[in-house]
VEXFITI-5512 format. One line per 8 residues: their letters; for each residue y, x, z of C-alpha. Coordinates in nm, 4 decimals, decimal comma. Layout:
BEGIN
A	Y/X/Z; ... $
***
This chain:
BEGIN
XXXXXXXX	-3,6817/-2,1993/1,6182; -3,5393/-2,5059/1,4229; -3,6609/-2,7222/1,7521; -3,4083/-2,5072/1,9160; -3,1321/-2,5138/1,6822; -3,1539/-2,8972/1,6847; -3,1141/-2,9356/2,0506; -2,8638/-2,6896/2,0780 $
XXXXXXXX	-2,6780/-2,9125/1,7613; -2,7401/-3,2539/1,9959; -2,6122/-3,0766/2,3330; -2,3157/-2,9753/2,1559; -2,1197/-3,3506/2,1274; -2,2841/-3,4317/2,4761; -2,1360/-3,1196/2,6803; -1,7850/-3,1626/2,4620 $
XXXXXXXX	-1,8210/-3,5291/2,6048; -1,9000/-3,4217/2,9363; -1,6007/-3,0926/2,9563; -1,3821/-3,3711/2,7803; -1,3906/-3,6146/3,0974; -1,4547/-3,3753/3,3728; -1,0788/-3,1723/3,2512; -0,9095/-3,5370/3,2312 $
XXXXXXXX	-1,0451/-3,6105/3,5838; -0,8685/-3,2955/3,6993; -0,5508/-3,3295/3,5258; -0,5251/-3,6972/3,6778; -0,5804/-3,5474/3,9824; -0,3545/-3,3033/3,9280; -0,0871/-3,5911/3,8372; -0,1371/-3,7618/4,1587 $
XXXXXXXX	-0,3763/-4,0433/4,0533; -0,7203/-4,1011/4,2170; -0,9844/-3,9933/3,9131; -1,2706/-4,1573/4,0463; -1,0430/-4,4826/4,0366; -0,9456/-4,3900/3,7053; -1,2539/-4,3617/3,5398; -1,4029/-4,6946/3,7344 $
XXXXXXXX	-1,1234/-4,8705/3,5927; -1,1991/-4,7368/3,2589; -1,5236/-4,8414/3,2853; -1,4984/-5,1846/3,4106; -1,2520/-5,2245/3,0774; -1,5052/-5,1406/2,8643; -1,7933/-5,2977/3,0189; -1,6868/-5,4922/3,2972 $
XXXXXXXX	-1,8024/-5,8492/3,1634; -1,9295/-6,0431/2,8570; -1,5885/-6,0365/2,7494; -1,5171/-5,7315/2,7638; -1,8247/-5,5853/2,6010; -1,7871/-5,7782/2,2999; -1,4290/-5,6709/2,2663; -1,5534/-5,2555/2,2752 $
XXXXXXXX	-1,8096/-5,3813/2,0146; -1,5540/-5,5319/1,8130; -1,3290/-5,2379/1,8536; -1,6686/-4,9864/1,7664; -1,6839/-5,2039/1,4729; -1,4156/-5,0292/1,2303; -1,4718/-4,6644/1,3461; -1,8133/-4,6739/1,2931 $
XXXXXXXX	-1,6896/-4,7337/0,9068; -1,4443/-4,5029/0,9187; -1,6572/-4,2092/1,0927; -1,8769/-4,2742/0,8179; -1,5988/-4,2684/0,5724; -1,5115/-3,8829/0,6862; -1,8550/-3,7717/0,7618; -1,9889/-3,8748/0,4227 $
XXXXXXXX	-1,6922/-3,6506/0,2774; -1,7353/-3,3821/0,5023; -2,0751/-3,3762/0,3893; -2,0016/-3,2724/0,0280; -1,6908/-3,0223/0,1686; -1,3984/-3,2407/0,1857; -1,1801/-3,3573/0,3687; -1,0891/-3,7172/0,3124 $
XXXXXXXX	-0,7535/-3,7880/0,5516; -0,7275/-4,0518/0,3291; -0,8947/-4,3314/0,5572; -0,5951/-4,4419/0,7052; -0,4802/-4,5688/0,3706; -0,8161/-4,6852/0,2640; -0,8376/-4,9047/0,5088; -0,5073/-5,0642/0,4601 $
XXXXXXXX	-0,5038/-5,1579/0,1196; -0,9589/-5,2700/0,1762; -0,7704/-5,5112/0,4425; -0,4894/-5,6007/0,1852; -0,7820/-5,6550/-0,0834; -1,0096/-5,8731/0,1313; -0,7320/-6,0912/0,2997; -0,5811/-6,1634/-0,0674 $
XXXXXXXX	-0,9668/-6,2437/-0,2235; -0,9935/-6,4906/0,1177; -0,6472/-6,6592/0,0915; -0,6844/-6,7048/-0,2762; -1,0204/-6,8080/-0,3746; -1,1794/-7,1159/-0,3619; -1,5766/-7,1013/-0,3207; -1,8957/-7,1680/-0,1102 $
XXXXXXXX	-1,9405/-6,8968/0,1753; -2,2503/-6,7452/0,0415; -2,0073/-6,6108/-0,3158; -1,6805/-6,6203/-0,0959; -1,7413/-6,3687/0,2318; -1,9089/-6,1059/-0,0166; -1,6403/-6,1418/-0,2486; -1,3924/-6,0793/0,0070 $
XXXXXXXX	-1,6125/-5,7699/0,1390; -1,6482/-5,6357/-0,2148; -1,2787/-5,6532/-0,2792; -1,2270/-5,4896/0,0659; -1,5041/-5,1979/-0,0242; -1,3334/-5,1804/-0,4124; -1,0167/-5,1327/-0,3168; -1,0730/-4,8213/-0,0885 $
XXXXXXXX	-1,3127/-4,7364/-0,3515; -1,0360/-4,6706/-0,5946; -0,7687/-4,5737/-0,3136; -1,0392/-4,2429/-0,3035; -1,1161/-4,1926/-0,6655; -0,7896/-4,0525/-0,7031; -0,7422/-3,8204/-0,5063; -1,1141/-3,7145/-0,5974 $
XXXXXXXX	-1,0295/-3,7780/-0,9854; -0,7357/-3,4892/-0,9425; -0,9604/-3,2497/-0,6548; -1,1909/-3,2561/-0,9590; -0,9987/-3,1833/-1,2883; -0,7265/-3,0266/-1,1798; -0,8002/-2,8803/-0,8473; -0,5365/-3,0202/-0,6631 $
XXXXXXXX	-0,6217/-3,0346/-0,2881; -0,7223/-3,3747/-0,1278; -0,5709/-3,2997/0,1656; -0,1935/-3,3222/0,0225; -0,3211/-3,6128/-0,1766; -0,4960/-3,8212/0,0671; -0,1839/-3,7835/0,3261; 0,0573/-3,8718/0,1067 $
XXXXXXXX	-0,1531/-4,2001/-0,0591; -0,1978/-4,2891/0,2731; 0,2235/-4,3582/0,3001; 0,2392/-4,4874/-0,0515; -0,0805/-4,7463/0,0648; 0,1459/-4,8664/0,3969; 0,4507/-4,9586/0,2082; 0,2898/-5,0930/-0,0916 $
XXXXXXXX	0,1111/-5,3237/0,1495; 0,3704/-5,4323/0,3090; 0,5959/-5,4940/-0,0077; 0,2984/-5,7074/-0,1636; 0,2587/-5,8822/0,1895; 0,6249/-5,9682/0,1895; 0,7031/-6,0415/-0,1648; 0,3454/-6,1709/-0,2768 $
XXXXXXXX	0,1342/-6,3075/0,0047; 0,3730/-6,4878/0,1614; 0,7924/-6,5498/0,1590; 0,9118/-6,3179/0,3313; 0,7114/-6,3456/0,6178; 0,5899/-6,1075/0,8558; 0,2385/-6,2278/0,8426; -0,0220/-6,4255/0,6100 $
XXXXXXXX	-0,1797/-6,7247/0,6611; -0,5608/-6,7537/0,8153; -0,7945/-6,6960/0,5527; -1,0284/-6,9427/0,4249; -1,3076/-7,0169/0,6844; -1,5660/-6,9513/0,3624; -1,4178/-6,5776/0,3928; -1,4172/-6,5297/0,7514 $
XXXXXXXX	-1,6673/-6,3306/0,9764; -1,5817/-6,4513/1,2617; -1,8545/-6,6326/1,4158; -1,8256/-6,9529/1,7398; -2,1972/-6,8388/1,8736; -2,0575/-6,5047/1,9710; -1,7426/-6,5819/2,0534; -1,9166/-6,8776/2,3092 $
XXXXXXXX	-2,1624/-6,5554/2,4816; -1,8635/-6,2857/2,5385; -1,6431/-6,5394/2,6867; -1,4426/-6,5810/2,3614; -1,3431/-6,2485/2,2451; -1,2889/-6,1476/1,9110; -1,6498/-6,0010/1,8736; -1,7521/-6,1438/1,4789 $
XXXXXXXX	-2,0643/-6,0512/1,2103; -1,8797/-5,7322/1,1313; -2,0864/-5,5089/1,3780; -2,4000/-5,5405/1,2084; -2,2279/-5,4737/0,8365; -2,0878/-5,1361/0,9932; -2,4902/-5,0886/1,1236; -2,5968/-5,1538/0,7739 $
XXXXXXXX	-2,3864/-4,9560/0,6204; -2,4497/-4,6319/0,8824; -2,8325/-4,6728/0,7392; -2,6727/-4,6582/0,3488; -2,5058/-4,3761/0,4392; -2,8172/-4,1914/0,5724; -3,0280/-4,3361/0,2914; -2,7867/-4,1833/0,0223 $
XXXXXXXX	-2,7445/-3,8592/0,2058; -3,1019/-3,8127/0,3309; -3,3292/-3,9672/0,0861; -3,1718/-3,9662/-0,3075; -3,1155/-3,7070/-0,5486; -2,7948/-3,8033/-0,5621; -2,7328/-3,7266/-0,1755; -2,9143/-3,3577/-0,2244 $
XXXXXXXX	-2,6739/-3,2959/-0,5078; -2,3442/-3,3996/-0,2912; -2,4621/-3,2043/0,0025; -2,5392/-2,8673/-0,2319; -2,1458/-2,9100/-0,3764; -2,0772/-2,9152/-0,0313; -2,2141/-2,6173/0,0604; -2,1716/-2,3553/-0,2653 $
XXXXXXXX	-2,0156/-2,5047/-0,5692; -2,0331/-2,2134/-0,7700; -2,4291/-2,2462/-0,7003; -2,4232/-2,5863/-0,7282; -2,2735/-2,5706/-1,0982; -2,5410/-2,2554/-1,2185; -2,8021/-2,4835/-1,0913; -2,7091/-2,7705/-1,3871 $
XXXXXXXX	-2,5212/-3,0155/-1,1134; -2,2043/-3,1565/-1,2331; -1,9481/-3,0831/-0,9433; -1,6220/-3,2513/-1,0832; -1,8930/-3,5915/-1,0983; -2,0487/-3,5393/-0,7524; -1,6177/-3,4601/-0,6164; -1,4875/-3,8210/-0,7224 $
XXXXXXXX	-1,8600/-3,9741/-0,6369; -1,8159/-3,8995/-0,2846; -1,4037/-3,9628/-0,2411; -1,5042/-4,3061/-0,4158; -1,7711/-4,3595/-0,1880; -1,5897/-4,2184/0,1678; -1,2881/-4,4463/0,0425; -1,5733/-4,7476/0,0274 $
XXXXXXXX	-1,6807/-4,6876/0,3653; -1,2912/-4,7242/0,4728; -1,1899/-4,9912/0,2504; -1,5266/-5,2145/0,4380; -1,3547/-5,0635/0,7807; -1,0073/-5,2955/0,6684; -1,2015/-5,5874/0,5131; -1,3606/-5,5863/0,8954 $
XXXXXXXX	-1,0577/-5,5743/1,0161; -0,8734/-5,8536/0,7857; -1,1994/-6,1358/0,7539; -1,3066/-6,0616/1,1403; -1,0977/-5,9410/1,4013; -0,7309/-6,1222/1,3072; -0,8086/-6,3097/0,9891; -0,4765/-6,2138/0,8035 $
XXXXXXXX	-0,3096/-5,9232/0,7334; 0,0734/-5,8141/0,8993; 0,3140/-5,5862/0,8316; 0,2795/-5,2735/0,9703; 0,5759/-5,0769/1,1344; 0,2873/-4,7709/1,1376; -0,0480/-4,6694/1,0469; -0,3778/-4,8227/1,2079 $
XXXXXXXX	-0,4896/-4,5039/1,3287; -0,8149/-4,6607/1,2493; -0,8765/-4,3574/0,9557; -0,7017/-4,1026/1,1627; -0,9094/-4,2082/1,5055; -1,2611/-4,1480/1,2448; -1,1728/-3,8082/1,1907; -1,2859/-3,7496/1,5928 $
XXXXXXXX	-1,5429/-3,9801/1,5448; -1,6976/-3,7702/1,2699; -1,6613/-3,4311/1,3938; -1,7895/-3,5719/1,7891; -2,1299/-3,7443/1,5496; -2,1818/-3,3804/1,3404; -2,1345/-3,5880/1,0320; -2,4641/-3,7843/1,1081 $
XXXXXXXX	-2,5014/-4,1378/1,0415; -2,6442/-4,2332/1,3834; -2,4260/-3,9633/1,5585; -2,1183/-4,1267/1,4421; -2,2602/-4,4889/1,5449; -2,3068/-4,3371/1,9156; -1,9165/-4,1528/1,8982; -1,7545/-4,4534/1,7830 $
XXXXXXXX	-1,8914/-4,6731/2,0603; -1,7629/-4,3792/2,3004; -1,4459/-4,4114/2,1352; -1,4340/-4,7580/2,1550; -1,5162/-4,7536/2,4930; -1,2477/-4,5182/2,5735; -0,9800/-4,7429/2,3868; -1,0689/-5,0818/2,5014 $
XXXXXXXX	-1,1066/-4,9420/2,8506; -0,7779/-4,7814/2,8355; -0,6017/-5,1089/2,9107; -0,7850/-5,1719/3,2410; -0,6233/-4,8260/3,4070; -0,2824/-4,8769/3,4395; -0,3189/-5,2059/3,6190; -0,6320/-5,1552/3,8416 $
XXXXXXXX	-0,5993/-4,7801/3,9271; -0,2410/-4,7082/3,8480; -0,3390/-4,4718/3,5895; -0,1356/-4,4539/3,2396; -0,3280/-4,5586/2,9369; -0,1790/-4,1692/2,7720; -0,4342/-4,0120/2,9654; -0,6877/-4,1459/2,7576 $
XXXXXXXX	-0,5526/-4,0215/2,4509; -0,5607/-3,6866/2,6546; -0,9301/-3,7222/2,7472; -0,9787/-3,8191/2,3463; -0,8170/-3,4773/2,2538; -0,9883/-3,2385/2,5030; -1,3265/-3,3823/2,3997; -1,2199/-3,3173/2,0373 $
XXXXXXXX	-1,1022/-2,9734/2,1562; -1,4455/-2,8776/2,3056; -1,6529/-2,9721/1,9670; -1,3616/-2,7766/1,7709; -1,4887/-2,4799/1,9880; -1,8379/-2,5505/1,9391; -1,9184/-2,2029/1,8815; -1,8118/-2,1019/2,2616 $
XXXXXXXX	-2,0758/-2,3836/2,3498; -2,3620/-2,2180/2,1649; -2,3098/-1,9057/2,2663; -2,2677/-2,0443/2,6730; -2,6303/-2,2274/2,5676; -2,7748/-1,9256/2,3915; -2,6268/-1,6675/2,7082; -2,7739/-1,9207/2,9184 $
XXXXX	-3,1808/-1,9245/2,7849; -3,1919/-1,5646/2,7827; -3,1038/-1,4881/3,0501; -3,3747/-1,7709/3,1836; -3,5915/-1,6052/3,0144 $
***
């Protein structure tokens, strides 16, 4: 019976994957644009050449972080929208630690990365601090720091980090991820060290959850916090734990972001979308560690290969944003999938 139940769980994603593209294909050919072009054109942007491939791997890099960000929330029943924010001011954080300190790489590049991981850290004890003690929803908390983290940012970027500019300098090369050997085998794209921090931290995330007492106790609060408290736990402790370590996850996702992939830190006109974009990563991975490692490099596929349509097969990049939806769609209404599975063995049988 649970052999069943897990298949049926790891079908789930897979078929929502599959429904996902198959509807896009229609609706482009319902648009007027050749699908099978479409999704060659997709593919060859994504995987195409060296380059390209280490350009979706640098792109996986950050929503692996911030799938695990949301997933390690969901897992103890909430609902950190936060990430968006978390990973701006983790970017901020790291970029500030790598433009300001002087030291050897081996103290420099985990100071930066601690900053990074800090500062989300304490972007999500807040709302978690005020979830816990006075019940106030992190939903409306997490959206709104999310603003206050995007225009603080830019304020400190613009009045702090530099004069007036609309960008910092390069951090220090003591701080930076980026790395010449990988660069030199994907044809010089911005592929860095990052990808195997966001592979590490996946396996923390499954370690905490999976294997400590603390993990059992943020995954019971989760699921009954009424039992949870009867049973001795302390649920306004295990609340801010998780928000501060979701909001850790993120603020890593930005320090990725700020010591690999550009090295500086801009003003923003918008939001990333990085913490919005792990929300589908999460729900498409069931909240698993190694789920949302597989989602985010079909994610990242789907966005770096986005680019390649509207040149090669005509095909507007929107679409994919389309195809990203319907998949979402299709988990969202997971329970029509079970019951199509379930309708479907008995009826085998």
């Amino acid at each position: 019976m649970k052999t069943n139940i897990k298949l049926t769980t790891l079908l789930i994603p897979v078929i929502s994957v599959f429904l996902g593209l198959f509807v896009g294909g229609i609706i482009m050919f319902a648009s007027g644009y050749n699908p099978i072009a479409g999704y060659r054109a997709l593919w060859l942007g994504a995987f195409g050449d060296a380059f390209t491939i280490g350009e979706t791997i640098r792109r996986t890099t950050p929503l692996i972080l911030t799938g695990l960000a949301i997933a390690f929330a969901f897992r103890s029943g909430l609902f950190n929208i936060g990430a968006e924010g978390q990973v701006i001011v983790g970017w901020l954080a790291s970029v500030w630690v790598g433009l300001t300190f002087e030291a050897p790489m081996i103290i420099h590049l985990p100071l930066a990365i601690l900053a990074g991981m800090l500062a989300g850290a304490l972007w999500g004890f807040v709302p978690g601090l005020l979830k816990a003690k006075l019940g106030v929803h992190e939903v409306i908390v997490t959206i709104m720091m999310n603003y206050i983290a995007l225009y603080v940012s830019n304020e400190i970027i613009r009045s702090v980090l530099t004069d007036h500019a609309t960008k910092t300098e390069q951090i220090a090369d003591t701080a930076s991820l980026a790395s010449e050997w990988l660069q030199t085998i994907t044809m010089y794209s911005r592929l860095h060290y990052g990808f195997l921090i966001a592979l590490f931290a996946a396996v923390v995330m499954w370690f905490i959850i999976q294997r400590t007492t603390i993990g059992y106790e943020l995954k019971s609060v989760g699921y009954n916090q009424h039992g949870s408290r009867y049973a001795g736990m302390n649920v306004s402790k295990n609340i801010i734990l998780s928000m501060v370590i979701s909001g850790a996850f993120a603020g890593i996702a930005g320090a990725m972001e700020g010591l690999g992939t550009y090295g500086n830190i801009h003003l923003m006109s918008g939001f990333t979308n990085l913490g919005f974009d792990g929300i589908a990563v999460a729900l498409l991975g069931s909240n698993n560690a190694f789920g949302v490692i597989l989602s985010a490099l079909l994610f990242g596929s789907l966005k770096e290969g986005a680019g390649q349509m509207p040149t090669s097969a005509g095909v507007p990049t929107e679409l994919v944003d389309i195809i990203i939806a319907l998949i979402i769609f299709f988990v969202a209404s997971s329970y029509i999938i079970r019951w199509a599975i379930l309708r479907f063995k008995k009826e085998g049988k």
